[in-house]
Residue, then its C-alpha position, 0 to 999 in steps of 0.5 A: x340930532x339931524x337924524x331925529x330932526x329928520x325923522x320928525x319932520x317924516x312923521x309930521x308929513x306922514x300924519x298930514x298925508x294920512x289925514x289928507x287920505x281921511x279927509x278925502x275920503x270922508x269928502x267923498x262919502x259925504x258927497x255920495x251921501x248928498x248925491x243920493x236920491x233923497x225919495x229913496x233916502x229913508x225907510x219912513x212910509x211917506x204919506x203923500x196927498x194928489x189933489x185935481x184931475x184925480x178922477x179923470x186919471x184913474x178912469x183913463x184906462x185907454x190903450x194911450x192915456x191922457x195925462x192929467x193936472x194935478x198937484x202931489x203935496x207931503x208934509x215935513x216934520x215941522x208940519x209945514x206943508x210940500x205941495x208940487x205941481x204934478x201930471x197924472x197918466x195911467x200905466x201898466x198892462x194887466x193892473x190897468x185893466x178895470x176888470x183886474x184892479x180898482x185902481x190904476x198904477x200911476x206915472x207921475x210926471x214932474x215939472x221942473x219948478x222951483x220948489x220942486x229943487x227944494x223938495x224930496x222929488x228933487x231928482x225925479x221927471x217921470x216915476x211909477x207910482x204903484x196904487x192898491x190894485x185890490x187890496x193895499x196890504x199886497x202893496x206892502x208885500x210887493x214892497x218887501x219882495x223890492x227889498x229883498x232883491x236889494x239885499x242881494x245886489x245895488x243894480x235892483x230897484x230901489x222902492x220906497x213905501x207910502x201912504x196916498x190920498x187923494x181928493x178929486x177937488x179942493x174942499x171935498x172929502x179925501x179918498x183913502x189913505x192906502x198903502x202905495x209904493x214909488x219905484x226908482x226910475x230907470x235912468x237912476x238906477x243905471x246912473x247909480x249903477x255907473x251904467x246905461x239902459x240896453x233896450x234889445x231883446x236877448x235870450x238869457x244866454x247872452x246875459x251876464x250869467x252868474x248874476x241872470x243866475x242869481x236873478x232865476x233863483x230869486x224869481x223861483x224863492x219868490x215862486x214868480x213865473x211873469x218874467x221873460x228876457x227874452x221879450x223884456x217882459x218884467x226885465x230891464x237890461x243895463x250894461x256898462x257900455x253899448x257893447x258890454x254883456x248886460x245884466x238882468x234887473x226884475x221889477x214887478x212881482x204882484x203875480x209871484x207866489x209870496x204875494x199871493x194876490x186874488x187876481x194872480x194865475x199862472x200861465x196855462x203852459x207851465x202847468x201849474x196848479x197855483x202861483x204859489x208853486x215854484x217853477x224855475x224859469x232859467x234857461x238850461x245849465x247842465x253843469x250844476x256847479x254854476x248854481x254853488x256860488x249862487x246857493x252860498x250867496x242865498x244861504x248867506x243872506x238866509x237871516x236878513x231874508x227872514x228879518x225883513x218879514x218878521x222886523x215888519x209890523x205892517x203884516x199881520x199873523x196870518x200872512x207872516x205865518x204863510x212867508x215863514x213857511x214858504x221861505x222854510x220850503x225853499x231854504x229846505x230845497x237849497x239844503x238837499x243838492x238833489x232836491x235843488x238839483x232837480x228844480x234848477x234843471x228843469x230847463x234841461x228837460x227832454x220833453x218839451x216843459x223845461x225851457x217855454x217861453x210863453x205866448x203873449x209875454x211881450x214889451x210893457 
């Protein structure tokens, strides 16, 4: 009798010891889930409408431009209304340019307001706002290349597809919508990471290899060459403290082959007929076993890749028949070790064409 009143009373705080356990850790996600960005939080395309000194912030191409009252407004799905108050500054290097795009990238700058605690920009202070450089269906594209580097590891940027209008006064007609695009800021990013920012330039060798590793063979799927570690160019460096090795994040695509924007060109030195031509841009690693786990990852994450695309009813034919092909052209080299032997050690060439670093890739 004692024995079987023991062996209850044992399995009564086991039960309560695992439904604590449980309860804990559906605490837990509950609140990783209500810590998570809410901008970032769906897929939906979030039509944004920016209203006041419109104009002056997309002529303002300045080497410093000024910034510009505004008020960003979005609707909930009862139809009510969100409008905050907002800064609007021109950023960018070559999209900045009028004599490369129509329209400016933005930065929007957001006060710390009540509403704004209220709103889906709860967590933001100064986030990049992409506009459509030429054509806004290069948005999207840019958008699904975010995505696929999502696939492949959380330390990536997190990007969420919109539609803007904008109008330059209250009461006149509204200018567009077109296809934009919010990026993560950085700081989220390192503090979703459990990370900090590293702002020193480094050469990839002093990186965090296996993933710089990972980050190269994703630059060359996309057929991207408009990166640099070595001058942080398109790069942003996190590490888990000031002396910890970093690692590689990328951002900014529009020039990369996928895309296939009119205005991109490769650099002259790489010796490239058009951006859709891969080139490998990874430093020299002479033993190609260091590329076994990064080809398995690849290959892994070959079907998710492809359903990005073909799950997207915002690309139309044309240019979904080109992503096929060109996704089939990469996965064929991954196929043939001696075809992606040959391209992944392009670094390592005697003659002078493997490793450049091109002039005039600098800080952005």
């Amino acid at each position: 009798m004692k024995k079987l009143l023991w062996f209850q009373l044992a399995t009564k705080r086991i039960l309560i010891l695992l439904l604590c356990f449980t309860s804990a850790g559906h605490l837990s996600s509950m609140a990783q889930a209500t810590k998570e960005n809410p901008l970032f939080a769906s897929e939906e395309v979030l039509e944004l409408t920016l209203t006041g000194n419109v104009k002056a912030a997309l002529r303002d191409r300045s080497a410093k431009p000024g910034k510009y009252t505004a008020s960003i407004s979005y609707q909930l799905t009862d139809k009510t209304t969100i409008s905050l108050p907002v800064q609007l500054q021109a950023r960018g290097n070559f999209r900045k340019e009028k004599s490369n795009c129509r329209y400016p990238p933005l930065w929007l700058h957001f006060q710390k307001t009540d509403p704004k605690k209220q709103s889906i920009f709860s967590q933001q202070k100064k986030t990049k706002l992409v506009m459509p450089c030429l054509d806004d269906k290069d948005v999207i594209k840019e958008w699904l290349v975010y995505k696929i580097y999502n696939l492949f590891t959380p330390m990536s940027f997190k990007a969420r597809l919109v539609k803007v209008s904008w109008q330059y006064s209250a009461g006149e007609k509204l200018q567009g919508p077109y296809y934009g695009m919010l990026l993560e800021e950085d700081k989220q990013l390192a503090k979703r990471n459990e990370m900090i920012e590293v702002k020193r330039q480094l050469t990839p060798q002093y990186v965090q290899q296996l993933p710089f590793l990972e980050m190269s063979v994703f630059e060359y799927l996309i057929g991207n060459t408009d990166w640099s570690c070595q001058f942080l160019h398109n790069i942003k460096l996190l590490a888990a403290d000031s002396v910890a090795i970093p690692f590689t994040v990328p951002y900014d695509f529009d020039h990369s082959g996928i895309i296939s924007t009119d205005y991109a060109h490769p650099p002259e030195m790489l010796e490239l007929n058009s951006v859709k031509e891969r080139r490998y841009r990874g430093f020299c690693v002479s033993d190609v076993k260091n590329f076994e786990p990064v080809i398995k990852k690849f290959n892994s994450l070959k079907k998710a890749i492809y359903d990005l695309y073909n799950n997207c009813d915002l690309l139309d034919r044309r240019y979904l028949k080109f992503v096929n092909r060109y996704l089939d052209d990469f996965f064929e080299t991954l196929d043939k070790p001696k075809d992606w032997q040959e391209a992944f050690m392009y670094p390592c060439k005697l003659d002078g064409r493997g490793n450049v670093i091109i002039k005039g890739l600098n800080n952005n």
